[in-house]
Structures are given as structure tokens and as C-alpha cells.
N, C-alpha and C positions, 0 to 999 in steps of 0.2 A: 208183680212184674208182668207186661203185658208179655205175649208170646213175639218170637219174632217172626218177620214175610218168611216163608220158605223162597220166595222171588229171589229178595236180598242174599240169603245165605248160595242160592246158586251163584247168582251174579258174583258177588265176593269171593266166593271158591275160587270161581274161573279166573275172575283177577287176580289173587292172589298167588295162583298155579304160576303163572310169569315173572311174580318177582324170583329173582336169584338172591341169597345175600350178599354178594357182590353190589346189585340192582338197590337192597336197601342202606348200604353202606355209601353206596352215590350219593342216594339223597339226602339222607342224613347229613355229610357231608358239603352239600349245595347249599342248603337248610339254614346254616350258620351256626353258631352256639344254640346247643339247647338248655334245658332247664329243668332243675331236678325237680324229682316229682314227690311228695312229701311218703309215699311209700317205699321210697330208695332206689329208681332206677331216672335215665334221663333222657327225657323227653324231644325230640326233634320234630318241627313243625315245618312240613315240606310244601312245596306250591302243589303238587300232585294232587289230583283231585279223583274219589270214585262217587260219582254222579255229584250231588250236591256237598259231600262230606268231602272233609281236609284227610288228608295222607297222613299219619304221622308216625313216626319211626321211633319204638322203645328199645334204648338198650340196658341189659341190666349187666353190670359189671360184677367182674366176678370178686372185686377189693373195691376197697374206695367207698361205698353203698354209702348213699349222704341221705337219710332219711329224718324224718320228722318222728322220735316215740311217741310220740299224742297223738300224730293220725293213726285211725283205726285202716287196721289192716287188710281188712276186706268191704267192698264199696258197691256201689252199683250206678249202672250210667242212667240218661235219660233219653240215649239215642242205642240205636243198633251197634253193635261191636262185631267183627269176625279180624283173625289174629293169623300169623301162620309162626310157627316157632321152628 
């Protein structure tokens, strides 16, 4: 796995310090139906944009968790990720 920018990781910090969850429950919300994701939470794809990447909003529910057993549990991207939980 390559490493990531340290660029990216500030820049994301800093924008992710602004969202509130208030802020991500909006767009989620604007977003329309999302779509569960085969490791049990649900996915919201938002017009929000941070530089060239999509926004997208995970929520994992605390019941309900619609998951896929065949998908393996732990994964790995091929673009940069930063989260705020």
C-alpha cells in the first residue's frame, strides 16, 4: 500500500474540522437514498466535493445492519481515505 500525501491528510483534517454532524446528516439527507454497502453500513453519495473526490456520508446503524457474509470484512481502497467519526 502506497503511503499517503501528508498535503492531503492536512487539507482533509482541515476540512473535515467543519463538518458538524448536523452538517453530515444534511447531506446525507439532500443525497437521496443511499445504498448499503456489502459490509453492513449505508452509504450516501453527496454532490459535495473535496478537491477532485465525491463527499460521501457512511452511517452505520446501530440495528438493522443489512450486510453481505461473503464479503470479507476488512478491504483496502485505491484512492486516499480520511474519516471523522
Amino acid at each position: 500500500m502506497a503511503a499517503v500525501d501528508p498535503e492531503f491528510l492536512s487539507r482533509a483534517e482541515a476540512f473535515l474540522a467543519e463538518w458538524t454532524l448536523k452538517d453530515a446528516l444534511a447531506a446525507a439527507t439532500r443525497a437521496g437514498p443511499g445504498h448499503w454497502h456489502p459490509t453492513g453500513f449505508v452509504v450516501f453519495k453527496t454532490a459535495i466535493r473535496f478537491g477532485d473526490m465525491p463527499v460521501r456520508i457512511h452511517c452505520w446503524p446501530a440495528e438493522d445492519r443489512r450486510g453481505d457474509p461473503d464479503h470479507p470484512p476488512l478491504h483496502t481502497h485505491m484512492w486516499p481515505l480520511a474519516s471523522k467519526v
